[in-house]
Residue frames as a rotation matrix with the C-alpha (Angstrom) as fourth column:
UNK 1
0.967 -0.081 -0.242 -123.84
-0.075 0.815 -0.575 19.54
0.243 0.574 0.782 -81.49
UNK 2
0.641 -0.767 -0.001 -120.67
-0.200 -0.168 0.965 18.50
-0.741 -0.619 -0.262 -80.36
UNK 3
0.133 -0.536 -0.833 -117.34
-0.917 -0.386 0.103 18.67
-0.377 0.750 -0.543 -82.38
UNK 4
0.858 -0.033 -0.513 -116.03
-0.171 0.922 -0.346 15.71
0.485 0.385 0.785 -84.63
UNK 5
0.658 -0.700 0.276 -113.20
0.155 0.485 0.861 13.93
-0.737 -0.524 0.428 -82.44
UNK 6
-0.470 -0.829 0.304 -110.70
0.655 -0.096 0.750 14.49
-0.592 0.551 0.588 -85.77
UNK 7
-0.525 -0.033 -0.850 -110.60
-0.315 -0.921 0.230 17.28
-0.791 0.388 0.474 -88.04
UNK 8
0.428 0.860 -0.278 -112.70
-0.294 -0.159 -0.943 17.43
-0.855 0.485 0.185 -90.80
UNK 9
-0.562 -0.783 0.267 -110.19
0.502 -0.066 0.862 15.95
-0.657 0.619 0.430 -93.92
UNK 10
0.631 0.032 -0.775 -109.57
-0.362 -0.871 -0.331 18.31
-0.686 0.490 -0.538 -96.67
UNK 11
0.744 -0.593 0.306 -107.50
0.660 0.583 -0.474 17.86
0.102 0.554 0.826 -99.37
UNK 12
0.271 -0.594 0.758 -105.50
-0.618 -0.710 -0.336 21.07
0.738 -0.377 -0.560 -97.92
UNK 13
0.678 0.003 0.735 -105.32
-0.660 0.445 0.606 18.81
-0.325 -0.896 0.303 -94.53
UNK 14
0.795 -0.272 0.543 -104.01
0.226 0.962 0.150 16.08
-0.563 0.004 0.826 -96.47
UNK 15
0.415 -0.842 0.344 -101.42
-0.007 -0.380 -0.925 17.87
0.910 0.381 -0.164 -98.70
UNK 16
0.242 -0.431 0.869 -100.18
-0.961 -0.227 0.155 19.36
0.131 -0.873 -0.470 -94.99
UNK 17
0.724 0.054 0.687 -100.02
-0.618 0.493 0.612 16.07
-0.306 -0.868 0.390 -93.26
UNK 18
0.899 -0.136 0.416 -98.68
0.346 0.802 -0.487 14.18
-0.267 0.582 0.768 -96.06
UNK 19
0.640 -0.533 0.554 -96.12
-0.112 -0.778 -0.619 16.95
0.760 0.334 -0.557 -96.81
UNK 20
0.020 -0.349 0.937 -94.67
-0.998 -0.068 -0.005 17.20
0.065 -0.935 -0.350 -92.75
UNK 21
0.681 -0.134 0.720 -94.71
-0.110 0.953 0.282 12.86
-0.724 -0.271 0.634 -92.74
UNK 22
0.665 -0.653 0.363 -92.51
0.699 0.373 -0.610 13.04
0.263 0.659 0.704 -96.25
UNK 23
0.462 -0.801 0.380 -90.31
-0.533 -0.593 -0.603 15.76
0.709 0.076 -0.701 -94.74
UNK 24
0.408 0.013 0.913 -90.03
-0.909 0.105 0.404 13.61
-0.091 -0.994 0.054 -91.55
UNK 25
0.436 -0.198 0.878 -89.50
-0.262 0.905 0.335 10.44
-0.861 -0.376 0.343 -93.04
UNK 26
-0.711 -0.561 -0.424 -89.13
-0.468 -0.074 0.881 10.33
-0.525 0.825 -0.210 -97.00
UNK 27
-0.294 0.697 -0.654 -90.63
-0.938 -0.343 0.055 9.34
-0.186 0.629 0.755 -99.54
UNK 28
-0.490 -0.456 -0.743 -89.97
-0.497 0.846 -0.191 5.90
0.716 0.276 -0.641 -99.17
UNK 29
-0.959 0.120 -0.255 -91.93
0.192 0.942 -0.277 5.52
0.207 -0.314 -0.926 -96.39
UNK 30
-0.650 0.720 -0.241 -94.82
-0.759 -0.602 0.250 6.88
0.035 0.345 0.938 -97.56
UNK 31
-0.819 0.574 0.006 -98.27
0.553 0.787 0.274 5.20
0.153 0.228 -0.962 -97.76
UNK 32
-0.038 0.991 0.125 -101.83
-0.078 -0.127 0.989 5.86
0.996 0.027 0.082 -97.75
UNK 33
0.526 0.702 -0.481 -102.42
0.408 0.288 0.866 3.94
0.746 -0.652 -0.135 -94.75
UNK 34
-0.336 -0.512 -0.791 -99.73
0.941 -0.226 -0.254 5.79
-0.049 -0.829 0.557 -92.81
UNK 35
-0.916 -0.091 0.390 -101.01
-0.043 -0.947 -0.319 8.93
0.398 -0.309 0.863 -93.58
UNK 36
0.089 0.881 -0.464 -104.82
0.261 0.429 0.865 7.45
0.961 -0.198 -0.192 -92.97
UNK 37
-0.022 -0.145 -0.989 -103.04
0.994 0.101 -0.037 6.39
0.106 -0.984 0.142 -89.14
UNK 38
-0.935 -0.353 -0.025 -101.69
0.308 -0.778 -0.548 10.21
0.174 -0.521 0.836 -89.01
UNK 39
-0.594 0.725 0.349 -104.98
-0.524 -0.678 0.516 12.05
0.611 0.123 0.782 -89.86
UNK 40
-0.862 0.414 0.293 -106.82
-0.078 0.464 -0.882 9.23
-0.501 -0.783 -0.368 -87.57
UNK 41
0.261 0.964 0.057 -109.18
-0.781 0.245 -0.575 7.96
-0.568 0.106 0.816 -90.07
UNK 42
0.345 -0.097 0.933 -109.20
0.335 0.942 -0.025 4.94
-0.877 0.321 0.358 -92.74
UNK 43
-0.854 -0.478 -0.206 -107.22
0.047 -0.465 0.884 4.89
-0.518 0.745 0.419 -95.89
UNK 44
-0.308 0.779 0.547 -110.47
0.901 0.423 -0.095 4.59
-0.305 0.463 -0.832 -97.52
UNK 45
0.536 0.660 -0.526 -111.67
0.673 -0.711 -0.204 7.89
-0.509 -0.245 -0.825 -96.52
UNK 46
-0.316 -0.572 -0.757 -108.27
-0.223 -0.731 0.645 9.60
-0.922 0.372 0.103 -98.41
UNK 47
-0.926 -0.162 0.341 -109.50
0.292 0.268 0.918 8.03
-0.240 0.950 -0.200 -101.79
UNK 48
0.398 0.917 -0.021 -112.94
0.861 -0.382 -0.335 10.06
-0.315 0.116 -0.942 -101.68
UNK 49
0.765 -0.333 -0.551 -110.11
-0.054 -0.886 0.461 13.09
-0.641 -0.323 -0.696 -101.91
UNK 50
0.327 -0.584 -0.743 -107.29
-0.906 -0.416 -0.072 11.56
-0.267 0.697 -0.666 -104.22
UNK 51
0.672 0.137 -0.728 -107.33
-0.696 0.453 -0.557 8.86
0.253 0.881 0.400 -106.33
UNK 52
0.675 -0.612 -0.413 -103.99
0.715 0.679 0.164 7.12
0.180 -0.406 0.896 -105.03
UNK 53
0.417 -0.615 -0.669 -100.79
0.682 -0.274 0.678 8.45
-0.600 -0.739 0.306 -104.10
UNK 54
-0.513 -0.784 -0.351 -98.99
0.737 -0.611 0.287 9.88
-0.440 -0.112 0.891 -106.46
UNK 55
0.132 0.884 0.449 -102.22
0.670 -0.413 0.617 11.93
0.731 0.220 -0.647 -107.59
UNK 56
0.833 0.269 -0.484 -101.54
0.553 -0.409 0.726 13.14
-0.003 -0.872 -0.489 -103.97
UNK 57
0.050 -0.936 -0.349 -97.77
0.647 -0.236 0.725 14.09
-0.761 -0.262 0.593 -104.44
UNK 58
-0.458 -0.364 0.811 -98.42
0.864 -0.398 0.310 15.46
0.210 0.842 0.496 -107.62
UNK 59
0.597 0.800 0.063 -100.76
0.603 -0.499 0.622 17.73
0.529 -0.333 -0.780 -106.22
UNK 60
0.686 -0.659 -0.308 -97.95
0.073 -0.359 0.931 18.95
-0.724 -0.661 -0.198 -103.28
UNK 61
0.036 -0.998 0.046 -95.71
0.834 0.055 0.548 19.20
-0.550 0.018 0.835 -105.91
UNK 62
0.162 0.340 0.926 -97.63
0.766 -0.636 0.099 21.66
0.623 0.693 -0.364 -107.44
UNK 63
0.956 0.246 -0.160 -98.32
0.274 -0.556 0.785 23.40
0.104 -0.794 -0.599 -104.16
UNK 64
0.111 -0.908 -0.404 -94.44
0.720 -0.207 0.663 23.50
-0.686 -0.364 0.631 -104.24
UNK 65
-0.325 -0.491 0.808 -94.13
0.905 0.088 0.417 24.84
-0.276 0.867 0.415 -107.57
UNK 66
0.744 0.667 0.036 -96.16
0.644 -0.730 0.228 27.85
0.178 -0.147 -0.973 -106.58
UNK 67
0.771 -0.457 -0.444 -93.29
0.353 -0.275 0.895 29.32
-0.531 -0.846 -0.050 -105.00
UNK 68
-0.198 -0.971 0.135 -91.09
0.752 -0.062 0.656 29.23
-0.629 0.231 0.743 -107.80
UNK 69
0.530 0.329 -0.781 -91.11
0.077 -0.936 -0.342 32.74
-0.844 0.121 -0.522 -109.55
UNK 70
-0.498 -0.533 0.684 -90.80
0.767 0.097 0.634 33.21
-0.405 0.840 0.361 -113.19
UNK 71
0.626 0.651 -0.430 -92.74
0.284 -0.703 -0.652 36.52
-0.727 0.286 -0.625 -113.35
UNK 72
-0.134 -0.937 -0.321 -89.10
0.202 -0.343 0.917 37.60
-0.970 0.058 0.235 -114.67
UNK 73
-0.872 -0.150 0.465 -89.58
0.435 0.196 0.879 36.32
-0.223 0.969 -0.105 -118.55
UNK 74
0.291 0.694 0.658 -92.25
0.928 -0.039 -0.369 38.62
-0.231 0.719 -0.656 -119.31
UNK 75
0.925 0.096 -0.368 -89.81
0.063 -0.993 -0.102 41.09
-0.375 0.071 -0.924 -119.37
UNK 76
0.892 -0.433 -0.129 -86.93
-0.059 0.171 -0.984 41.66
0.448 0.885 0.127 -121.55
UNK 77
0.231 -0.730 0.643 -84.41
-0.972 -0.144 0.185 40.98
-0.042 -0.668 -0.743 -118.55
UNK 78
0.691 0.297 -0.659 -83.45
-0.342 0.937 0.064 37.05
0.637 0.181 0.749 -119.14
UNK 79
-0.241 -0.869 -0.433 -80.31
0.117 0.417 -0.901 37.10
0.963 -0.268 0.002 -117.55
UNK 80
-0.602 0.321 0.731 -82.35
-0.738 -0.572 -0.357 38.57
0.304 -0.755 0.582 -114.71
UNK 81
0.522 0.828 0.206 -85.35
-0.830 0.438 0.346 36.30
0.196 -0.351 0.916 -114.73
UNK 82
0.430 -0.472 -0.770 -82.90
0.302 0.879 -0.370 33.07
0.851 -0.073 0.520 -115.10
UNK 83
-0.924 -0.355 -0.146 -81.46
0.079 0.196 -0.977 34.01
0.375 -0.914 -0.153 -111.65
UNK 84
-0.644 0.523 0.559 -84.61
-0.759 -0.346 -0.551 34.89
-0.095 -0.779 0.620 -109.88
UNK 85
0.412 0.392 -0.823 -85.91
-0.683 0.731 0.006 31.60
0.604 0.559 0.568 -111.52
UNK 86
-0.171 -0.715 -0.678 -82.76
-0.058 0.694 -0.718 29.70
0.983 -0.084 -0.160 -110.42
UNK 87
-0.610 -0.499 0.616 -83.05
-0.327 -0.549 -0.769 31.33
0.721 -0.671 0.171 -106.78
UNK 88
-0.051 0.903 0.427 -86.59
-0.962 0.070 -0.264 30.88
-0.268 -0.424 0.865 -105.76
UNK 89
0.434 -0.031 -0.900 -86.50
-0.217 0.966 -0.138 27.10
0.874 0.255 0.413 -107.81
UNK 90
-0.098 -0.843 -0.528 -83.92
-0.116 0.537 -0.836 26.53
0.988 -0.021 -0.151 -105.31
UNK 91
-0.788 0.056 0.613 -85.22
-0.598 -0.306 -0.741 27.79
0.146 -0.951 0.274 -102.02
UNK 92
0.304 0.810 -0.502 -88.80
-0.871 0.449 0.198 26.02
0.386 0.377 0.842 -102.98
UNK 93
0.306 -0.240 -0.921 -86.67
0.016 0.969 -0.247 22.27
0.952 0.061 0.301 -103.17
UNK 94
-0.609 -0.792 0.042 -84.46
-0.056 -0.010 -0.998 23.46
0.792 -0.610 -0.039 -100.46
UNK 95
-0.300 0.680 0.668 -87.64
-0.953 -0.243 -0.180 23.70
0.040 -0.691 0.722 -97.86
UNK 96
0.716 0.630 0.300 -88.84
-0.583 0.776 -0.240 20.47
-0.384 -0.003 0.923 -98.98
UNK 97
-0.048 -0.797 -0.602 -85.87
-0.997 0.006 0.072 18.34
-0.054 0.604 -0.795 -99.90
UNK 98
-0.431 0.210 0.878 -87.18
0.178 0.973 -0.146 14.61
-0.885 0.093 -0.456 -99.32
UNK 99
0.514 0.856 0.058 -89.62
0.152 -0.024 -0.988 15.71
-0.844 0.517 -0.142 -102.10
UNK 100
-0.107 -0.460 -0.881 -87.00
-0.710 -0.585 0.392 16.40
-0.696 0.667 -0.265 -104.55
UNK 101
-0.905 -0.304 0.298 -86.45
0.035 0.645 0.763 13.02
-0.424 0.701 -0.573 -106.22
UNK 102
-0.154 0.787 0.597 -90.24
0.926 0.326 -0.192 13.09
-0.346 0.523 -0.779 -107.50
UNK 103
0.858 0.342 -0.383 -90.14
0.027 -0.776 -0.631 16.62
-0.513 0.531 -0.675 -108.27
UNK 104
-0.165 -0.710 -0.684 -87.06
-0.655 -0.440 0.615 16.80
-0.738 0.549 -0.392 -110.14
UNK 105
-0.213 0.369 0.905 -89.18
0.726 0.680 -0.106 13.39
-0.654 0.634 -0.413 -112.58
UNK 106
-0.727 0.230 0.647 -90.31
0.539 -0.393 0.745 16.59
0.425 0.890 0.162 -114.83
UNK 107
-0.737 0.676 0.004 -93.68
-0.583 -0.632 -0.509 18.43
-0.342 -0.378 0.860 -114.97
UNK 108
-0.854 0.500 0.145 -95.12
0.520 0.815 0.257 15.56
0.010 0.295 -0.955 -116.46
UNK 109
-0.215 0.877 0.429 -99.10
0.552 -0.253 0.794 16.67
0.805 0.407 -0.430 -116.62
UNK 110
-0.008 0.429 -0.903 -99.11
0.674 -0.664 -0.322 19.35
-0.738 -0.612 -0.284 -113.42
UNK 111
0.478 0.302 0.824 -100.25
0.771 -0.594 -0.229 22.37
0.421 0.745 -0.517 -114.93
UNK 112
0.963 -0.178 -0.205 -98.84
-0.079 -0.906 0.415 24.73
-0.259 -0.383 -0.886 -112.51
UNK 113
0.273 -0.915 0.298 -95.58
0.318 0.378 0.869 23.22
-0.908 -0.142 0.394 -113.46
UNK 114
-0.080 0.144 0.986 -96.25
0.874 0.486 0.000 23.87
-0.479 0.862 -0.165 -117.00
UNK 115
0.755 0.656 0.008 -97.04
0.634 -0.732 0.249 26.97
0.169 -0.183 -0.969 -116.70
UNK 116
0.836 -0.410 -0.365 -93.84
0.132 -0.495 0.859 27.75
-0.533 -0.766 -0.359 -115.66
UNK 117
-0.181 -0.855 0.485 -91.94
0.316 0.416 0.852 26.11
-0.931 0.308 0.195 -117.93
UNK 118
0.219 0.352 0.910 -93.96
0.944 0.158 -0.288 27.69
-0.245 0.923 -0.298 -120.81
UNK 119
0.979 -0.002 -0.204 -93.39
0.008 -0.999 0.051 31.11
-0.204 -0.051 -0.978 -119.28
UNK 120
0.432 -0.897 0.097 -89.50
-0.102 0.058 0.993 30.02
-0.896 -0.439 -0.066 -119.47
UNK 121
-0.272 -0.538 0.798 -89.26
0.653 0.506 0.564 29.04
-0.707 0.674 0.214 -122.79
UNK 122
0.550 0.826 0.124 -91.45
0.835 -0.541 -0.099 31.69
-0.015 0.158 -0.987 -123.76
UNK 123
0.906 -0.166 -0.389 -89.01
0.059 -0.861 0.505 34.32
-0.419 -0.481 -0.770 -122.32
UNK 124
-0.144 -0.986 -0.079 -86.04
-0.047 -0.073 0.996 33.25
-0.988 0.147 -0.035 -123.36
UNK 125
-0.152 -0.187 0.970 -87.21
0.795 0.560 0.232 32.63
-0.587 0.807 0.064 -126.82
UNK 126
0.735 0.580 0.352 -88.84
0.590 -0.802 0.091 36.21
0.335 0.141 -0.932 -127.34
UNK 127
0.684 -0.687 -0.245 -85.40
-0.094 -0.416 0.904 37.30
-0.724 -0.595 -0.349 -126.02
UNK 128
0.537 -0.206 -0.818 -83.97
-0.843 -0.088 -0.531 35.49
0.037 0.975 -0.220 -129.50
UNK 129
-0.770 -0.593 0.236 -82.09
-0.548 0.804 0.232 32.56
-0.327 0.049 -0.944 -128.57
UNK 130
-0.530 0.130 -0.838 -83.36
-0.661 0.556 0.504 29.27
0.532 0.821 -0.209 -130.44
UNK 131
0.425 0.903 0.065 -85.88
-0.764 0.319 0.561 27.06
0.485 -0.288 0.825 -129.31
UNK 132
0.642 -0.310 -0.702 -83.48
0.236 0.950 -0.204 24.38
0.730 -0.034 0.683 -129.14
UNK 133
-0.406 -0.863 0.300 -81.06
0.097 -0.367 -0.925 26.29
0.909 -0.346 0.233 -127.02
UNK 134
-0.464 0.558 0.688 -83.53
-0.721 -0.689 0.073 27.72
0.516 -0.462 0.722 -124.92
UNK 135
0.889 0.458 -0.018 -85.17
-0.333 0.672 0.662 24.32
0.315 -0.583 0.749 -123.80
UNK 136
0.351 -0.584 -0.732 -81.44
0.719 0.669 -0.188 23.38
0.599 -0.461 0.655 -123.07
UNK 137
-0.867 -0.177 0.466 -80.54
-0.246 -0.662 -0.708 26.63
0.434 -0.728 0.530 -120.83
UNK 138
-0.004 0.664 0.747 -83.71
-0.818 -0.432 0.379 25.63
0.575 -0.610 0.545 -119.10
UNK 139
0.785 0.168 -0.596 -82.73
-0.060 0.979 0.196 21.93
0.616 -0.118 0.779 -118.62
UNK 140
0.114 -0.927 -0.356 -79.54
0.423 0.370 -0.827 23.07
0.899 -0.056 0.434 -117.43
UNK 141
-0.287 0.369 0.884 -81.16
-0.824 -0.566 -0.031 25.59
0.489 -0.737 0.466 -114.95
UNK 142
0.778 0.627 0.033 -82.97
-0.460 0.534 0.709 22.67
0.427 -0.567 0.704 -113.60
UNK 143
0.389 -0.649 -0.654 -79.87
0.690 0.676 -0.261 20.31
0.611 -0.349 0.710 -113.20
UNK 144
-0.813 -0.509 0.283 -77.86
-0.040 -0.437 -0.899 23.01
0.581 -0.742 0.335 -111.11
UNK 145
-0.338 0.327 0.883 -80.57
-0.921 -0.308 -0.238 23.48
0.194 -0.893 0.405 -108.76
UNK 146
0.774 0.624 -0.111 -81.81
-0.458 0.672 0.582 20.23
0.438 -0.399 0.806 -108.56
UNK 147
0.370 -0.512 -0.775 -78.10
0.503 0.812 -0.296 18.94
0.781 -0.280 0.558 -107.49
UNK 148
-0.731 -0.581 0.358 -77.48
-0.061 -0.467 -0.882 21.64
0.680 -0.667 0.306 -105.36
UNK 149
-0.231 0.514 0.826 -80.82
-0.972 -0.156 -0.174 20.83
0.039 -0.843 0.536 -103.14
UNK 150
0.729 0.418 -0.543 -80.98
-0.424 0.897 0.123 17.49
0.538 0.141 0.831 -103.40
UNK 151
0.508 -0.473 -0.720 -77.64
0.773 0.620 0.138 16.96
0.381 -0.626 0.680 -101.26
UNK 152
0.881 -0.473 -0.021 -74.87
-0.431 -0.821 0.375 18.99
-0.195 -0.321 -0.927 -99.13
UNK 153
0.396 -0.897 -0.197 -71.43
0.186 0.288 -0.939 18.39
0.899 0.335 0.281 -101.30
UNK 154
-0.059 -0.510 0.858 -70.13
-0.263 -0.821 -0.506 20.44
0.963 -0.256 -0.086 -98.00
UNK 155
0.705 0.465 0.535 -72.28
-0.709 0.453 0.540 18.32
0.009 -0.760 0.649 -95.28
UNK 156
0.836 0.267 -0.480 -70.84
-0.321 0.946 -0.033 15.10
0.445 0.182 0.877 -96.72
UNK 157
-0.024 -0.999 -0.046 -67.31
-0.076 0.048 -0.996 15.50
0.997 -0.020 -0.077 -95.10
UNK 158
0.631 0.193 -0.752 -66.66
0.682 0.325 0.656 14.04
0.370 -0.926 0.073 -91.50
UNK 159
0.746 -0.289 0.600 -65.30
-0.537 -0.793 0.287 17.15
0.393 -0.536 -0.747 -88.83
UNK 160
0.953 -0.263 0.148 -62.53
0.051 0.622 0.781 14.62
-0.298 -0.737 0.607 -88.05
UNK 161
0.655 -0.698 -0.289 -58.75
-0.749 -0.552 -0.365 16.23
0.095 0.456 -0.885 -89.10
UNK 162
0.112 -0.668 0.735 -57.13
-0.672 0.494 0.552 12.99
-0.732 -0.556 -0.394 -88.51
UNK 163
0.222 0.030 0.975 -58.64
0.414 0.902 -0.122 11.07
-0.883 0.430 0.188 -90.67
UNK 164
0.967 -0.084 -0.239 -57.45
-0.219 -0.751 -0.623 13.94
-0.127 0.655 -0.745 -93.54
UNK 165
0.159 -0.973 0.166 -53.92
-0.979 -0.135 0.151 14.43
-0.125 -0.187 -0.974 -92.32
UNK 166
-0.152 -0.807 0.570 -52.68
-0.524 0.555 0.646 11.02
-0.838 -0.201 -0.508 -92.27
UNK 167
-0.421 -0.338 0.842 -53.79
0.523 0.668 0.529 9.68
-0.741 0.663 -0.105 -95.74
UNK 168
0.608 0.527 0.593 -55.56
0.794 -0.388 -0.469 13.01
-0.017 0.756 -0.654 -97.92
UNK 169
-0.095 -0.572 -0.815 -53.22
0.848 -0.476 0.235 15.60
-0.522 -0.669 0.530 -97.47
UNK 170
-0.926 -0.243 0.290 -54.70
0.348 -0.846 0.403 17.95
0.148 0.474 0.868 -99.90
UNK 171
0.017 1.000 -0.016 -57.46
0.345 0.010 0.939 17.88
0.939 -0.021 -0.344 -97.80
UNK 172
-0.624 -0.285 -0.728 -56.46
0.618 0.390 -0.683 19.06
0.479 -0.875 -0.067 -94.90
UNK 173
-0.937 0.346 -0.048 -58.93
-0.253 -0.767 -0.589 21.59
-0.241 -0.540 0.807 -94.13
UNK 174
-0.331 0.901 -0.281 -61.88
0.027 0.307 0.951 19.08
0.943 0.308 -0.126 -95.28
UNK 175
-0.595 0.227 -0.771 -62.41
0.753 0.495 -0.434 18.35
0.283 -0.839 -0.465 -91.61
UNK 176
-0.611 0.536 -0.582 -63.92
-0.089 -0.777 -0.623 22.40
-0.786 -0.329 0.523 -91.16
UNK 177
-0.711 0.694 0.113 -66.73
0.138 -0.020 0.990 21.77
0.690 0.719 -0.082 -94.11
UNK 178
-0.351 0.748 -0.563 -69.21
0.799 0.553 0.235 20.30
0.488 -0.368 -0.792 -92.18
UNK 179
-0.283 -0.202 -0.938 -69.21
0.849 -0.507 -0.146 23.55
-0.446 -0.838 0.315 -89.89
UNK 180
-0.713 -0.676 -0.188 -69.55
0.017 -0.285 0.958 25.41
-0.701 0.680 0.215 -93.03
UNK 181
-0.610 0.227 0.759 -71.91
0.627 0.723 0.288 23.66
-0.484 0.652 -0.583 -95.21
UNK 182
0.254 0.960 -0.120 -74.56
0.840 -0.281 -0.464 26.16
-0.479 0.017 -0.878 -95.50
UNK 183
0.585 -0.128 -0.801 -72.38
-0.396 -0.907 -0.144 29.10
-0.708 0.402 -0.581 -96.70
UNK 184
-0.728 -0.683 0.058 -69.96
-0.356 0.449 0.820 26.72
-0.586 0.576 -0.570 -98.94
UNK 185
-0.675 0.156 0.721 -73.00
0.589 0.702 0.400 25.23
-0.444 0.694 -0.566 -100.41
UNK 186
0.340 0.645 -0.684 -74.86
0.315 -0.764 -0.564 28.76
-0.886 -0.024 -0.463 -100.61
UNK 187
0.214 -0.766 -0.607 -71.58
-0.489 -0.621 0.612 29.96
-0.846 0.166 -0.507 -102.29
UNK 188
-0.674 -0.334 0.658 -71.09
0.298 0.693 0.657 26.75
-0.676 0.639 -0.368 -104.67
UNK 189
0.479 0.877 -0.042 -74.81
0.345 -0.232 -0.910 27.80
-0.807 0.421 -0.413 -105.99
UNK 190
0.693 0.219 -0.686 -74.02
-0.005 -0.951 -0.309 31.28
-0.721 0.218 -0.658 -106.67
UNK 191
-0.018 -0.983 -0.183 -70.87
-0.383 -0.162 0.909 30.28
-0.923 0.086 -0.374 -108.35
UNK 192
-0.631 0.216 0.746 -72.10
0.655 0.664 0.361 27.58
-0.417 0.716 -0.560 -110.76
UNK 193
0.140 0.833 0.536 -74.72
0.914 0.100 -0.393 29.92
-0.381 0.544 -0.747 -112.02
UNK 194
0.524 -0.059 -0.849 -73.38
-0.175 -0.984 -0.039 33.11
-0.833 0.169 -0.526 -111.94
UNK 195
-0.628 -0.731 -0.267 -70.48
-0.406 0.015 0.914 31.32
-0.664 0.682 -0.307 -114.48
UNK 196
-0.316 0.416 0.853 -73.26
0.892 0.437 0.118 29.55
-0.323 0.798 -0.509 -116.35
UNK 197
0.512 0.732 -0.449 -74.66
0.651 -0.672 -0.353 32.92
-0.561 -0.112 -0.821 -117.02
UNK 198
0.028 -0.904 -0.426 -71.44
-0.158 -0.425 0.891 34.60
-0.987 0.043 -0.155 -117.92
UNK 199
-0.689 -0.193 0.699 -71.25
0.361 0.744 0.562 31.79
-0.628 0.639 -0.443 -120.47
UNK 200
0.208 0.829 0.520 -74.53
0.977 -0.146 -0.158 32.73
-0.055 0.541 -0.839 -122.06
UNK 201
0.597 0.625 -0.503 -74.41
0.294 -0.754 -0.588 35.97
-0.747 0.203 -0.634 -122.21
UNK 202
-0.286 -0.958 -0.015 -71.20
-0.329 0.084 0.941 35.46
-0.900 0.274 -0.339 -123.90
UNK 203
-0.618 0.553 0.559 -73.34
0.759 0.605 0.240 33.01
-0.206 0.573 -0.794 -126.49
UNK 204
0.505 0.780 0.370 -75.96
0.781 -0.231 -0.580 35.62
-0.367 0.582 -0.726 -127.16
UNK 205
0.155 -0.768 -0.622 -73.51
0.064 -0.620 0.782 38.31
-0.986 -0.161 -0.048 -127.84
UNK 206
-0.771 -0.573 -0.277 -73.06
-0.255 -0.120 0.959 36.50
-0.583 0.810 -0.054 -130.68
UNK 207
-0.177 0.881 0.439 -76.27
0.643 0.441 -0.626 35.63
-0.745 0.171 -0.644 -131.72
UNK 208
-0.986 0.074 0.150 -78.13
0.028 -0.810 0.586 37.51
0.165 0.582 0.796 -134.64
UNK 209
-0.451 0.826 -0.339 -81.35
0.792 0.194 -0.579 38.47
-0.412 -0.530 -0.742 -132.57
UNK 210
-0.780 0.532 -0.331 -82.43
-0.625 -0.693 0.360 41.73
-0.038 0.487 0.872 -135.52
């Protein structure tokens, strides 16, 4: 019997394809029928496999969300698990960064997402800090990492020392960012979280966690 002329679709196949066409292009041009064209069949044939699109993204955003590691909070380390959270959250986005703006919408009804976020609140509350606190140290985890992969603060500067010098002058060394970016925005991370931490542990200090 001879082979089929195109692979065989999967909904693994399609996560992949769809995944490598939204790192390539965004998310914006996305479609069914372009990923249909990639995979060389009809868009029909993806809706035997997933409902519509963002059925499909939610689905890859799980597959991201695999990655992120919150084994941390079933042990009585929080300040521990909230970096190795913060770290892996960040590398995850940082692989797939078109895909942020729809993963950083919430966990809305993925379970694997949920899952995570129950183990977070879960830890940190069983650690003693208030419920109410505790969902906001996890909201605030999210915001650092979601602005620190979602753009390069360090990228966004042009490698041109002229245009500095002759009308920023407390910029003059913006022109070497760009060159940079990757360890300045590695470094910005580590900084923002290492002082949000600080902060907290300061805050539970005082707590009365008997």
């Amino acid at each position: 019997m001879a082979r089929p002329r195109t692979p065989i679709l999967s909904r693994e196949l399609i996560r992949h394809t769809t995944l490598r066409l939204v790192d390539e292009h965004g998310l914006d041009a996305l479609s069914m029928r372009k990923i249909a064209t990639e995979l060389d069949v009809r868009a029909p044939s993806l809706y035997s496999h997933y409902a519509n699109k963002d059925e499909l993204l939610d689905d890859i955003a799980a597959t991201i969300a695999e990655n992120v590691d919150v084994s941390g909070f079933a042990g009585d380390d929080w300040q521990g698990a909230l970096r190795t959270w913060a770290h892996s959250y960040r590398d995850a986005l940082a692989e797939h960064p078109n895909m942020v703006p729809f993963l950083a919408s919430g966990p809305s009804n993925r379970p694997v997402a949920l899952v995570r976020a129950d183990a977070v609140h879960g830890g940190l509350t069983r650690a003693g800090w208030p419920p109410r606190t505790a969902t906001m140290i996890g909201a605030s985890i999210k915001y650092i990492v979601v602005g620190s992969a979602i753009t390069s603060f360090a990228g966004g500067f042009i490698d041109d020392i002229d245009t500095y010098n002759e009308r920023y002058p407390h910029l003059s060394q913006a022109h070497r960012l760009r060159e940079y970016a990757a360890e300045i925005d590695q470094d910005s991370f580590e900084l923002v979280l290492e002082t949000f931490l600080s902060g907290l542990t300061l805050q539970y200090a005082a707590l009365d966690t008997r």
